[in-house]
mmJSON file of the N, C-alpha and C atoms, coordinates in Angstrom:
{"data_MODEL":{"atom_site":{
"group_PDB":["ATOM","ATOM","ATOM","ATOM","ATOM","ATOM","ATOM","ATOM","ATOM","ATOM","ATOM","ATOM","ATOM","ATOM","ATOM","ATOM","ATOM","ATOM","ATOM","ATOM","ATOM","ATOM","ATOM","ATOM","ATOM","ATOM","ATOM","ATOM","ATOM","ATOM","ATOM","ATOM","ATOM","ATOM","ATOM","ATOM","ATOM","ATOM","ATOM","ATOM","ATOM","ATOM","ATOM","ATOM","ATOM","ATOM","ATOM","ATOM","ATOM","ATOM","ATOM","ATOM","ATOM","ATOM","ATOM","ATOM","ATOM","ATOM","ATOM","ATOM","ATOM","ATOM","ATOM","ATOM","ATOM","ATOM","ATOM","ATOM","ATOM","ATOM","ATOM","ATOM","ATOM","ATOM","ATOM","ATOM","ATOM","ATOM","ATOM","ATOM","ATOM","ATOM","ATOM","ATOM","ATOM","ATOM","ATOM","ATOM","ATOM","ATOM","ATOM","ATOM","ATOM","ATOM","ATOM","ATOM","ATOM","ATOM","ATOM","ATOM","ATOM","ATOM","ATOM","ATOM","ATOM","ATOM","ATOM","ATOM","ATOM","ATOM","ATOM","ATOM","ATOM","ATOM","ATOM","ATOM","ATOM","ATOM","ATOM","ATOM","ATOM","ATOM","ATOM","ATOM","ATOM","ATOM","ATOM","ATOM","ATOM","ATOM","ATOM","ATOM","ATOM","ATOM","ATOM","ATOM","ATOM","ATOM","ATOM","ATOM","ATOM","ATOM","ATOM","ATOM","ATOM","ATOM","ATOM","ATOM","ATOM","ATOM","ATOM","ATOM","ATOM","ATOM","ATOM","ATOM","ATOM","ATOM","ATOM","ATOM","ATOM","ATOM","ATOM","ATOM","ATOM","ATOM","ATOM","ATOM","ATOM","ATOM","ATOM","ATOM","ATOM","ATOM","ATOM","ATOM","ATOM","ATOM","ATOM","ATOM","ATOM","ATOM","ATOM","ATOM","ATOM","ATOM","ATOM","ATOM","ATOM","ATOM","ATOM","ATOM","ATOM","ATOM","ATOM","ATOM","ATOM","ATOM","ATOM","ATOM","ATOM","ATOM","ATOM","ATOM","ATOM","ATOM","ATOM","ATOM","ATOM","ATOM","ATOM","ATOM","ATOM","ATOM","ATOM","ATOM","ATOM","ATOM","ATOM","ATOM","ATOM","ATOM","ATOM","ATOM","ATOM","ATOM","ATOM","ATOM"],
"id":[1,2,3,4,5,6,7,8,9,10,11,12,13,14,15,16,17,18,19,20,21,22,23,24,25,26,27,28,29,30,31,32,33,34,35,36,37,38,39,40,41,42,43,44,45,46,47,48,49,50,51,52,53,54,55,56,57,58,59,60,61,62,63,64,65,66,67,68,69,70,71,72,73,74,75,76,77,78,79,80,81,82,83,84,85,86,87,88,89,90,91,92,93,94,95,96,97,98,99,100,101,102,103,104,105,106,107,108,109,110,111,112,113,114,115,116,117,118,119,120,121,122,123,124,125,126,127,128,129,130,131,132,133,134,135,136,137,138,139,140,141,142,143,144,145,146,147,148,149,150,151,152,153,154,155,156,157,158,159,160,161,162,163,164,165,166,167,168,169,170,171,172,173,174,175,176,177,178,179,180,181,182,183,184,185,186,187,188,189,190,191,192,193,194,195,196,197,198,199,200,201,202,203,204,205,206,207,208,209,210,211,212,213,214,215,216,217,218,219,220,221,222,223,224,225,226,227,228],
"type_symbol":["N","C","C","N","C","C","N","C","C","N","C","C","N","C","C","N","C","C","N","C","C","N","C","C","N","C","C","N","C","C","N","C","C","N","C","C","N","C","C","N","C","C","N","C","C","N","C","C","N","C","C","N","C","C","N","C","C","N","C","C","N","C","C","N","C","C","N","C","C","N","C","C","N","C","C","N","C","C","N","C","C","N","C","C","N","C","C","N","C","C","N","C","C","N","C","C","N","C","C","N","C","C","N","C","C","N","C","C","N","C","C","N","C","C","N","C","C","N","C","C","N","C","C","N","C","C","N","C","C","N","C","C","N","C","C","N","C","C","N","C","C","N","C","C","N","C","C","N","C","C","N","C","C","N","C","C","N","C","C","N","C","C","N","C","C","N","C","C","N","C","C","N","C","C","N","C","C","N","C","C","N","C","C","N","C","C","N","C","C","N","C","C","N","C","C","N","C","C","N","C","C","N","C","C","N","C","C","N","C","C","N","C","C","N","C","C","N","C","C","N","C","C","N","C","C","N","C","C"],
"label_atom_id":["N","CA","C","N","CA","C","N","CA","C","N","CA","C","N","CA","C","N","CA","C","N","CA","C","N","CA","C","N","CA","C","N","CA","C","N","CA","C","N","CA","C","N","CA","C","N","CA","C","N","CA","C","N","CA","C","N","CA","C","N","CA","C","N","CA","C","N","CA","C","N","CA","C","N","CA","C","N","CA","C","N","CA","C","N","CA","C","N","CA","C","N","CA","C","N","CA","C","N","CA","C","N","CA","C","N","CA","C","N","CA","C","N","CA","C","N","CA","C","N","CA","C","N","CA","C","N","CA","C","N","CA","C","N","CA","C","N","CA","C","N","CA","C","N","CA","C","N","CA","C","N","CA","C","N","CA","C","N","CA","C","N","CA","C","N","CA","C","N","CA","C","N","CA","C","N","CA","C","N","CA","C","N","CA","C","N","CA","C","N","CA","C","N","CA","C","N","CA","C","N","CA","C","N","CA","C","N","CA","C","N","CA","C","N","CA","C","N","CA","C","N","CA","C","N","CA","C","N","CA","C","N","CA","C","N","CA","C","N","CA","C","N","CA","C","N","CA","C","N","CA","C","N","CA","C","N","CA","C","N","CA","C","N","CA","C"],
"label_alt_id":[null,null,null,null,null,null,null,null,null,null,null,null,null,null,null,null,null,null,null,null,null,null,null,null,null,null,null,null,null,null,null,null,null,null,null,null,null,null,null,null,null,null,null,null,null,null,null,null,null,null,null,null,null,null,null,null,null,null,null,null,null,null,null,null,null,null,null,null,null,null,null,null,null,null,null,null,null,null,null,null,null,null,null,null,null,null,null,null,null,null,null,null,null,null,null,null,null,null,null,null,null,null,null,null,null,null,null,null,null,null,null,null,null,null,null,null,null,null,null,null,null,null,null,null,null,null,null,null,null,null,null,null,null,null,null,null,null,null,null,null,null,null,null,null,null,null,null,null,null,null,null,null,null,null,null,null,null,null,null,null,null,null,null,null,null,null,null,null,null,null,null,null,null,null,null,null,null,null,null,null,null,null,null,null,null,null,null,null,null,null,null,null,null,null,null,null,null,null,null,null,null,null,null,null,null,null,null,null,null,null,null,null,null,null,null,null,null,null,null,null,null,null,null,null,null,null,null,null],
"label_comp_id":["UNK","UNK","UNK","UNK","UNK","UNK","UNK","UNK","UNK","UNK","UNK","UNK","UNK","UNK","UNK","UNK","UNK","UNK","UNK","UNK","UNK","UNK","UNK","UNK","UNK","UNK","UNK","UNK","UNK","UNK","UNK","UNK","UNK","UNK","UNK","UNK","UNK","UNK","UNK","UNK","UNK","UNK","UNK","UNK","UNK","UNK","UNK","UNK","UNK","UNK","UNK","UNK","UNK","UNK","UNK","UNK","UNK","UNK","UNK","UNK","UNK","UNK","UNK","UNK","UNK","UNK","UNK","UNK","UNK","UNK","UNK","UNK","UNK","UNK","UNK","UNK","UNK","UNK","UNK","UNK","UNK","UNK","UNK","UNK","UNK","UNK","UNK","UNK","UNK","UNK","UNK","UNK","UNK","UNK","UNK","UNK","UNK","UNK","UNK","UNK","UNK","UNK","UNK","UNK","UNK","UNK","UNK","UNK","UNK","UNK","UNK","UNK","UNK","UNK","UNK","UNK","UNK","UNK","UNK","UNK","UNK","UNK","UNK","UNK","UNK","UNK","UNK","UNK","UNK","UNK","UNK","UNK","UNK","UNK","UNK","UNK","UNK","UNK","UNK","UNK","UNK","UNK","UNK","UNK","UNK","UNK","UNK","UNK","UNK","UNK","UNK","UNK","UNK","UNK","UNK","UNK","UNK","UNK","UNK","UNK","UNK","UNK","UNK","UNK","UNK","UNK","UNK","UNK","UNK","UNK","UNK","UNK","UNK","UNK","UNK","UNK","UNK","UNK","UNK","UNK","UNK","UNK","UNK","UNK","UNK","UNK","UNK","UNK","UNK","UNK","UNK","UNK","UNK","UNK","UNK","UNK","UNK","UNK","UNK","UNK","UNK","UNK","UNK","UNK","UNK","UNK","UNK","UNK","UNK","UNK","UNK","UNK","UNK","UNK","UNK","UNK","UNK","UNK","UNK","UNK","UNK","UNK","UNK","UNK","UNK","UNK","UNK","UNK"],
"label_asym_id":["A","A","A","A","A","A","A","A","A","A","A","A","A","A","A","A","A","A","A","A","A","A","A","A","A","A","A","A","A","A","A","A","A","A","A","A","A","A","A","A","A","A","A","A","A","A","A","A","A","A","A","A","A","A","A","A","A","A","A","A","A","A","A","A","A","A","A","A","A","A","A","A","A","A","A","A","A","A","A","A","A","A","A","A","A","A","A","A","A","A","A","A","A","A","A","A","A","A","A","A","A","A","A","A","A","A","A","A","A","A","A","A","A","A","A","A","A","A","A","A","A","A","A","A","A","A","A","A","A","A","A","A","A","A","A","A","A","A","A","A","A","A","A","A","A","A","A","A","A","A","A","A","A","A","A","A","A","A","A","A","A","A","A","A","A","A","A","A","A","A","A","A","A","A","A","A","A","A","A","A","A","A","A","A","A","A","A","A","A","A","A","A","A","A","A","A","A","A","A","A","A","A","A","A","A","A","A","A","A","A","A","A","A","A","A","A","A","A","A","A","A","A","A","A","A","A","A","A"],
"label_entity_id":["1","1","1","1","1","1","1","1","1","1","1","1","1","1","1","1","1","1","1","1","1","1","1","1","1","1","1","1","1","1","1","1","1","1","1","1","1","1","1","1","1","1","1","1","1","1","1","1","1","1","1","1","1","1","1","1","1","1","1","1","1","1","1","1","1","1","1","1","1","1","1","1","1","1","1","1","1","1","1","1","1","1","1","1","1","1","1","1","1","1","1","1","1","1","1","1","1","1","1","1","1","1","1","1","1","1","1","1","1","1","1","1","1","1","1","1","1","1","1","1","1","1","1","1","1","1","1","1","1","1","1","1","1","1","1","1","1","1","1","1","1","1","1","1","1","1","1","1","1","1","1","1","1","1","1","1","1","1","1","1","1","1","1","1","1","1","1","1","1","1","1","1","1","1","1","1","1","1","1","1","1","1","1","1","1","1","1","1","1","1","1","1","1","1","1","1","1","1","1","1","1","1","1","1","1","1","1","1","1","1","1","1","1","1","1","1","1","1","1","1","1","1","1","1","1","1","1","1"],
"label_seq_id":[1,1,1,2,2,2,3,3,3,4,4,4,5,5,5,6,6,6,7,7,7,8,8,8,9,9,9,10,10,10,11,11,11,12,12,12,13,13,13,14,14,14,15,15,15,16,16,16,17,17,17,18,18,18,19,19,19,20,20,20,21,21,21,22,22,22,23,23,23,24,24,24,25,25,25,26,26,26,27,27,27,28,28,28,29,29,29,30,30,30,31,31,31,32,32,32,33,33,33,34,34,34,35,35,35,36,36,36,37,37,37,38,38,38,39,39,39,40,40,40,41,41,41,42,42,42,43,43,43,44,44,44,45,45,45,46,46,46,47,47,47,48,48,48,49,49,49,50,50,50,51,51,51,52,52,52,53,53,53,54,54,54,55,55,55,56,56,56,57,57,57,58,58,58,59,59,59,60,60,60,61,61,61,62,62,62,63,63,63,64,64,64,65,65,65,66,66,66,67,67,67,68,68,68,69,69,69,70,70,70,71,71,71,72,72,72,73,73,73,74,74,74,75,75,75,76,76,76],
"pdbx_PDB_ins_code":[null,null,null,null,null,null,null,null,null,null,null,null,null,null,null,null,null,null,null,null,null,null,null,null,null,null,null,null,null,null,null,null,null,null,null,null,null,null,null,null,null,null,null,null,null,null,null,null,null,null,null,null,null,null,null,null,null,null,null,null,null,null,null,null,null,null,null,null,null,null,null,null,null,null,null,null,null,null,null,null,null,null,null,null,null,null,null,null,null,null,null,null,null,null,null,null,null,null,null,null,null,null,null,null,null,null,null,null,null,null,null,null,null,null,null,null,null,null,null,null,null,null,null,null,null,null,null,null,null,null,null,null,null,null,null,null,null,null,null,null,null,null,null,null,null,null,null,null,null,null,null,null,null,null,null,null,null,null,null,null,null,null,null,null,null,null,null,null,null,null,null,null,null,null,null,null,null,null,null,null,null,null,null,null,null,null,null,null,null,null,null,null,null,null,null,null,null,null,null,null,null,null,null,null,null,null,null,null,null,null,null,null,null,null,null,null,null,null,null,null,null,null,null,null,null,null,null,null],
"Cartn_x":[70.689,70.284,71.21,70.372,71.598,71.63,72.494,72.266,73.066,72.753,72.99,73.773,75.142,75.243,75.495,75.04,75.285,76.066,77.397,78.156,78.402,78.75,78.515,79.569,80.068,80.917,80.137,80.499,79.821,79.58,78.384,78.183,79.437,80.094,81.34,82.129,82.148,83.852,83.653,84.644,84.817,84.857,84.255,83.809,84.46,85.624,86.326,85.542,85.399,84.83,83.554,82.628,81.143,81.195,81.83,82.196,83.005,83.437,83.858,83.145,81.98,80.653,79.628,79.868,79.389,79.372,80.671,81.196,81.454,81.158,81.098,79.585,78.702,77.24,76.817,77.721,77.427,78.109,79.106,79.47,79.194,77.784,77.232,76.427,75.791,75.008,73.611,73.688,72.977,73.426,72.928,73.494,72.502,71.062,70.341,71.099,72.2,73.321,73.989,73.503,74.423,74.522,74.526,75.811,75.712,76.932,76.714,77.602,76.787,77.756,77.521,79.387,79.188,79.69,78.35,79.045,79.342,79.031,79.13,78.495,77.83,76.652,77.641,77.563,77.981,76.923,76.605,76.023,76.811,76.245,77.006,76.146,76.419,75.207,76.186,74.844,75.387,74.852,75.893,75.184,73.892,73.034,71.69,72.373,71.679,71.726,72.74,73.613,73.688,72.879,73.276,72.437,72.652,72.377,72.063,73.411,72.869,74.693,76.078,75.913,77.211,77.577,76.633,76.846,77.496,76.889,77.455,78.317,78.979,80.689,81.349,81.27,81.709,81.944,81.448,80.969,82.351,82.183,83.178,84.537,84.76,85.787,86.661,85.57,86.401,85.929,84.232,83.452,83.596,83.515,83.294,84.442,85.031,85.849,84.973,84.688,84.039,84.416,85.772,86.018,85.57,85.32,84.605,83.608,83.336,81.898,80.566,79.985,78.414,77.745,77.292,76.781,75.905,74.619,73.436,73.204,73.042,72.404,71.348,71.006,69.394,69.343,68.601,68.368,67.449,68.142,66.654,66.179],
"Cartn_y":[26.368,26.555,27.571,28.124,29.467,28.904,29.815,29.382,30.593,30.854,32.31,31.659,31.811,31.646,32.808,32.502,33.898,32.931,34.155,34.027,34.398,34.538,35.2,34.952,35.455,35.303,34.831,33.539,33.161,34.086,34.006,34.603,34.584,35.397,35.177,35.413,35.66,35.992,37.68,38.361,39.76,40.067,41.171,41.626,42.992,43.253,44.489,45.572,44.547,45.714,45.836,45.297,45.58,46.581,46.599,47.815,49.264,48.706,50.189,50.713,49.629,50.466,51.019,50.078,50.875,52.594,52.347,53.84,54.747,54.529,55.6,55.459,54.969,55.582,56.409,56.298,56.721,58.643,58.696,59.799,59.99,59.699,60.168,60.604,60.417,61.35,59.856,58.933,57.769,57.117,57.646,57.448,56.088,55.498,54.67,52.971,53.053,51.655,51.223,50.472,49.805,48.364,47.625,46.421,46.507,45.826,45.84,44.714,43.798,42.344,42.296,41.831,42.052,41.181,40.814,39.303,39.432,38.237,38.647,37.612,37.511,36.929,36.265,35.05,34.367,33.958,34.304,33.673,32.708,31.703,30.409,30.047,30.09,29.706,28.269,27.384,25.847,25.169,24.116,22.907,22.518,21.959,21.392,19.76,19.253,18.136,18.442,20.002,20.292,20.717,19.529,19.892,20.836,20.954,21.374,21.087,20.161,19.462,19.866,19.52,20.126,21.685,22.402,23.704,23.28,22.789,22.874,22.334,21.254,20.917,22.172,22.78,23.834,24.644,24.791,26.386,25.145,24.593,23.581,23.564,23.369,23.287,24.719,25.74,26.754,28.232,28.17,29.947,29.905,28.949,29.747,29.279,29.81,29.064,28.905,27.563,27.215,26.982,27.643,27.916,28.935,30.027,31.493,31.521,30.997,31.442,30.393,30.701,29.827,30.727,29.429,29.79,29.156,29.7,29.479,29.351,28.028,28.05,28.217,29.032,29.175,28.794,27.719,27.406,28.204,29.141,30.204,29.34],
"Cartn_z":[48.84,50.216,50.872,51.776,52.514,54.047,54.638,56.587,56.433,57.987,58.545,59.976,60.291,61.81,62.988,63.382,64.587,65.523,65.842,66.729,67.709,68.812,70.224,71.268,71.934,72.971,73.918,74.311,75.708,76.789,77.69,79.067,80.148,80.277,81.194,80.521,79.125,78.969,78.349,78.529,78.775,76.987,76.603,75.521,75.652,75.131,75.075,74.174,72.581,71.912,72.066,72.671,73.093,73.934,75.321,75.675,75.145,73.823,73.362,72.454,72.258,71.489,72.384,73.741,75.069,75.459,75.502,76.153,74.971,73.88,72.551,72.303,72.434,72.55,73.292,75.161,76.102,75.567,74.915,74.593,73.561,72.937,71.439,72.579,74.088,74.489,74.465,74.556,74.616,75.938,76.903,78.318,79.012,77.993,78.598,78.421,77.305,77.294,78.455,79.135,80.122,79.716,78.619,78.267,76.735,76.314,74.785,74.434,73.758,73.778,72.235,71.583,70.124,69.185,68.111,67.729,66.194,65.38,64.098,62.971,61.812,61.253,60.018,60.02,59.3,57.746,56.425,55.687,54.683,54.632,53.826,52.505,51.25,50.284,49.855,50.101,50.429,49.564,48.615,47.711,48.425,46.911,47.817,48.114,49.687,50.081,51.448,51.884,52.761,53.519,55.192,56.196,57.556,58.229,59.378,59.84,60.313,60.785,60.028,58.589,58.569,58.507,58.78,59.159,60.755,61.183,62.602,62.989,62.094,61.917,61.531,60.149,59.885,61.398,62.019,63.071,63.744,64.608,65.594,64.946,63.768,63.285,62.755,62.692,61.788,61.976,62.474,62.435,64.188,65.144,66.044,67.204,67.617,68.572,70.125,70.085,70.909,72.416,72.486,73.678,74.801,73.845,74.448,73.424,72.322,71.701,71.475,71.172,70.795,70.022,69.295,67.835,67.781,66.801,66.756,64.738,64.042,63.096,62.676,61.577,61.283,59.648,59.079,57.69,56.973,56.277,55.043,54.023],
"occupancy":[1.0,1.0,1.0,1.0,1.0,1.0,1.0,1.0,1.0,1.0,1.0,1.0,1.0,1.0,1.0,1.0,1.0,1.0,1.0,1.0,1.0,1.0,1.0,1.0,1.0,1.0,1.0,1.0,1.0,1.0,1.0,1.0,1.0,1.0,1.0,1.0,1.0,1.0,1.0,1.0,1.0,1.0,1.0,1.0,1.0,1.0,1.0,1.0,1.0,1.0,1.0,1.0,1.0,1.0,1.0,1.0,1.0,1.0,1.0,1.0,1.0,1.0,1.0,1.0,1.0,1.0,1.0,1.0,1.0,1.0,1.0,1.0,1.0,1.0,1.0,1.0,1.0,1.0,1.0,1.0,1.0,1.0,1.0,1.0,1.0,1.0,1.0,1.0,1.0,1.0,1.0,1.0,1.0,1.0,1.0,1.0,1.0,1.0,1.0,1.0,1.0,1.0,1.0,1.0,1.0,1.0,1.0,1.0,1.0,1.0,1.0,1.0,1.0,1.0,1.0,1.0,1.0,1.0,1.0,1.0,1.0,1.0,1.0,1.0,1.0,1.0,1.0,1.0,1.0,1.0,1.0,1.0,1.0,1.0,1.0,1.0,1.0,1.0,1.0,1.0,1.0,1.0,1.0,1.0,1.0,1.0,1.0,1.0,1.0,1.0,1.0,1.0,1.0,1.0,1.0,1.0,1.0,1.0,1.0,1.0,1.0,1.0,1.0,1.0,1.0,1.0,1.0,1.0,1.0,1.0,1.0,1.0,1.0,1.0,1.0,1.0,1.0,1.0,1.0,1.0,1.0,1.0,1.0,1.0,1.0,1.0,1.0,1.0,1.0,1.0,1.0,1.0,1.0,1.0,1.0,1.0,1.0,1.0,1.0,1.0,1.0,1.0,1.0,1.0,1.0,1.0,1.0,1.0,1.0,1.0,1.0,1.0,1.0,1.0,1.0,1.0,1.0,1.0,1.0,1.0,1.0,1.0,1.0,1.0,1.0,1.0,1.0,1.0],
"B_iso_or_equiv":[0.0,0.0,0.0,0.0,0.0,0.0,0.0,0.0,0.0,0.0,0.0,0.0,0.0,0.0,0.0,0.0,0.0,0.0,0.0,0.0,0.0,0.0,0.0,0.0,0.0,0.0,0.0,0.0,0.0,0.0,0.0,0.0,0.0,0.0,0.0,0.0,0.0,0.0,0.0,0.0,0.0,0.0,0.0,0.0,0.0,0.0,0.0,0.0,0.0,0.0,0.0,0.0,0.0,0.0,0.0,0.0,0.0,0.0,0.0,0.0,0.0,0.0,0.0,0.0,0.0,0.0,0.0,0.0,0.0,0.0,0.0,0.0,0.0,0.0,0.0,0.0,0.0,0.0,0.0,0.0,0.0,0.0,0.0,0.0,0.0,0.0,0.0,0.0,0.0,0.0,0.0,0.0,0.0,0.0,0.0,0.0,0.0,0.0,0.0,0.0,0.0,0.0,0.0,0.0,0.0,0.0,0.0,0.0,0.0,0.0,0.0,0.0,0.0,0.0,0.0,0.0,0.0,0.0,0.0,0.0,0.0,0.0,0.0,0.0,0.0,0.0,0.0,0.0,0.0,0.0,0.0,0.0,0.0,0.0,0.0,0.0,0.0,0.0,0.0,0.0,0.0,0.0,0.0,0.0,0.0,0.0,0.0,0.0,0.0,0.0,0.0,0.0,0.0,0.0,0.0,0.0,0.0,0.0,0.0,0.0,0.0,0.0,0.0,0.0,0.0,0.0,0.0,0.0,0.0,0.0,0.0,0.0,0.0,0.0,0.0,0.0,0.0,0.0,0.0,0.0,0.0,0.0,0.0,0.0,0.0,0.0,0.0,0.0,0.0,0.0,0.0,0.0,0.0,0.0,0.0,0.0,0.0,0.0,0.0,0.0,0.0,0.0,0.0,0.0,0.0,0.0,0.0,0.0,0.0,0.0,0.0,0.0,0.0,0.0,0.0,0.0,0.0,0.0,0.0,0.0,0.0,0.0,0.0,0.0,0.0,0.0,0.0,0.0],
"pdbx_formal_charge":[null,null,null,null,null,null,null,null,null,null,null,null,null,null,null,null,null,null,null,null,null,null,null,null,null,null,null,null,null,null,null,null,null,null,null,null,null,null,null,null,null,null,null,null,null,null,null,null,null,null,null,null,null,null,null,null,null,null,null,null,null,null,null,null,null,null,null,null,null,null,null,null,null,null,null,null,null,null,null,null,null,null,null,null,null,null,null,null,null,null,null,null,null,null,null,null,null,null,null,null,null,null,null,null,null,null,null,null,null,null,null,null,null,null,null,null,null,null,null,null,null,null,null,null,null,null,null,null,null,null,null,null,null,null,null,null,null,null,null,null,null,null,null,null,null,null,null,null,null,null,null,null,null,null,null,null,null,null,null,null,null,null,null,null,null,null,null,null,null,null,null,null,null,null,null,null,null,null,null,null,null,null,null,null,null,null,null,null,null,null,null,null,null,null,null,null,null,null,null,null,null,null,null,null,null,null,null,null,null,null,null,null,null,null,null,null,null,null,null,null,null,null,null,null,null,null,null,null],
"auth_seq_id":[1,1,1,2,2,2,3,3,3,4,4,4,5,5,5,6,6,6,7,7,7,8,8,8,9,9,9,10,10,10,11,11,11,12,12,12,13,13,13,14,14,14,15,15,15,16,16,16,17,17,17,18,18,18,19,19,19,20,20,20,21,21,21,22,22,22,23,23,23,24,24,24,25,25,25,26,26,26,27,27,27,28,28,28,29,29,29,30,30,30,31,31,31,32,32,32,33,33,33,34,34,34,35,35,35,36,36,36,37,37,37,38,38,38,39,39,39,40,40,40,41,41,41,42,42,42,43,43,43,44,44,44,45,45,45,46,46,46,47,47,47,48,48,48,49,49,49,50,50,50,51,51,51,52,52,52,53,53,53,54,54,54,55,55,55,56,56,56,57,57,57,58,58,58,59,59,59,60,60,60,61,61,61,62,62,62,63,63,63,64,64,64,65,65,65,66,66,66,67,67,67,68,68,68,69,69,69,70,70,70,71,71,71,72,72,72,73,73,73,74,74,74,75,75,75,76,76,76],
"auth_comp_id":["UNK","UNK","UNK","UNK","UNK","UNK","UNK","UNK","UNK","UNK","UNK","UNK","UNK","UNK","UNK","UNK","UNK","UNK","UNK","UNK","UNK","UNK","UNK","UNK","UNK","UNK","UNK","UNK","UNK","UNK","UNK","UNK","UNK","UNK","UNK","UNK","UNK","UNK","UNK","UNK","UNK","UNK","UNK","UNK","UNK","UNK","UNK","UNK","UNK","UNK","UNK","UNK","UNK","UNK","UNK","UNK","UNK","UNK","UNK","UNK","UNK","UNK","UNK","UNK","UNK","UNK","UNK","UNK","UNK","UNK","UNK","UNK","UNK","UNK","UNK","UNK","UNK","UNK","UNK","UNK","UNK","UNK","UNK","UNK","UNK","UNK","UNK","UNK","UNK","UNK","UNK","UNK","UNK","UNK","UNK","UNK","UNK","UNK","UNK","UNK","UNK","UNK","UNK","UNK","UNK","UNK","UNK","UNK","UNK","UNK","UNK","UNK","UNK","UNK","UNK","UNK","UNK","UNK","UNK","UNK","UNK","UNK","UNK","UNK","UNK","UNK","UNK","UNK","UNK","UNK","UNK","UNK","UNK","UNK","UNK","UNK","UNK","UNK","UNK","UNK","UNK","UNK","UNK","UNK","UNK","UNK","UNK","UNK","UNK","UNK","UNK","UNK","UNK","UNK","UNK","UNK","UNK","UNK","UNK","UNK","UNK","UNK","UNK","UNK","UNK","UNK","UNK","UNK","UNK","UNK","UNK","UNK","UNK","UNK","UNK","UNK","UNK","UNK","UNK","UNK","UNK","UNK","UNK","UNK","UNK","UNK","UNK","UNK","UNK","UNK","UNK","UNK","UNK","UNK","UNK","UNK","UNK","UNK","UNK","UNK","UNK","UNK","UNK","UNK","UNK","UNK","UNK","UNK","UNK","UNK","UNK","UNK","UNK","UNK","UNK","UNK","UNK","UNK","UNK","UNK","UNK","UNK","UNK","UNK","UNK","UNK","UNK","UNK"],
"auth_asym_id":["A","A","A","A","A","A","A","A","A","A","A","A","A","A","A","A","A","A","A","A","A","A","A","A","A","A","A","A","A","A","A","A","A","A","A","A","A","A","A","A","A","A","A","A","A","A","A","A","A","A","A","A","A","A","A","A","A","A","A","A","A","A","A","A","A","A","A","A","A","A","A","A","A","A","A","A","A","A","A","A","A","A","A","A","A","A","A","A","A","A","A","A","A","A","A","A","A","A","A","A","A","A","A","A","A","A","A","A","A","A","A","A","A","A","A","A","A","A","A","A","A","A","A","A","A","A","A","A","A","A","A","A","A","A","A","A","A","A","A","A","A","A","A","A","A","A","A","A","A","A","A","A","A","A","A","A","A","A","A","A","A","A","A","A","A","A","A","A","A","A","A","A","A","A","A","A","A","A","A","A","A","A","A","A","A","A","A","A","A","A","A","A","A","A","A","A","A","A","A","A","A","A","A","A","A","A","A","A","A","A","A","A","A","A","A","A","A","A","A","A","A","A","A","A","A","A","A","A"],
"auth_atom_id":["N","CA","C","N","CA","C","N","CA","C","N","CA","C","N","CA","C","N","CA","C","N","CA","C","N","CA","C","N","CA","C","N","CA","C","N","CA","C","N","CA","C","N","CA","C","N","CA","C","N","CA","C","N","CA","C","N","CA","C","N","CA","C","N","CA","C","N","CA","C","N","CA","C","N","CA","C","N","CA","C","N","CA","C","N","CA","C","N","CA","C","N","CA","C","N","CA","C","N","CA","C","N","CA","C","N","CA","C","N","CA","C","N","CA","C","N","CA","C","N","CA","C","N","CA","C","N","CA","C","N","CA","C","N","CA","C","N","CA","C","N","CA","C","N","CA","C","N","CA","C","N","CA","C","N","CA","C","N","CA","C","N","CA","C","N","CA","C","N","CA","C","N","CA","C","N","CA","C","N","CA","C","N","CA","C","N","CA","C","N","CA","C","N","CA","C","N","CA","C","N","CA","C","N","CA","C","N","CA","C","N","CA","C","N","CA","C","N","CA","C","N","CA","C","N","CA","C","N","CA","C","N","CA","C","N","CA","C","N","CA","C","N","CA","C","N","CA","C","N","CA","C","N","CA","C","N","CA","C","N","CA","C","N","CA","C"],
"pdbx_PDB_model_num":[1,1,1,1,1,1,1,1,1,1,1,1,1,1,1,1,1,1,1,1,1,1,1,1,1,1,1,1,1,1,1,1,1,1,1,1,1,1,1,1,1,1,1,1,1,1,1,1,1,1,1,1,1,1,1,1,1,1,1,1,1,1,1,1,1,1,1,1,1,1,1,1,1,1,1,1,1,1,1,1,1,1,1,1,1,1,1,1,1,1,1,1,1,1,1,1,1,1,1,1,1,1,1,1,1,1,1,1,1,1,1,1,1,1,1,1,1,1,1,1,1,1,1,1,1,1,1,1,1,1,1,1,1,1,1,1,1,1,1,1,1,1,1,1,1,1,1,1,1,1,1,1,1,1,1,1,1,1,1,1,1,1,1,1,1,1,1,1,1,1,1,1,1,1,1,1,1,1,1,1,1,1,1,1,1,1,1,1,1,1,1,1,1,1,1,1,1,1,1,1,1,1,1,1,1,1,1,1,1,1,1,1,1,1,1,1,1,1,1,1,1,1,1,1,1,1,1,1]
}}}
């Protein structure tokens, strides 16, 4: 079994390097970018009889710091 997690900086907290992929598109001459929020894709290839859940222990405990981020599991 596989899972994919996507990670994300919560709404409200400041994204330095999203903005510095911001303002380097804006000077590739791509002037229609006004936000750029930037995360990163977790794939896990998981014994069978792993579930859902313990992907989402995993993420709490170790992929996402759930202080500034949220994460979203998806089962392939």
């Amino acid at each position: 079994m596989k899972a994919r997690v996507h990670v994300m900086l919560k709404n409200g907290v400041l994204d330095p390097q999203g903005e510095a992929v911001r303002h380097a598109l804006g000077a590739l001459g791509f002037d229609g970018v006004t936000g750029v929020r930037q995360g990163k894709v977790i794939e896990l290839d998981l014994a069978d009889g792993a579930t859902e859940t313990d992907v989402a222990e995993m993420c709490e405990k170790l992929l996402a710091n759930t202080v500034i981020e949220s994460y979203q599991v998806e089962i392939l």
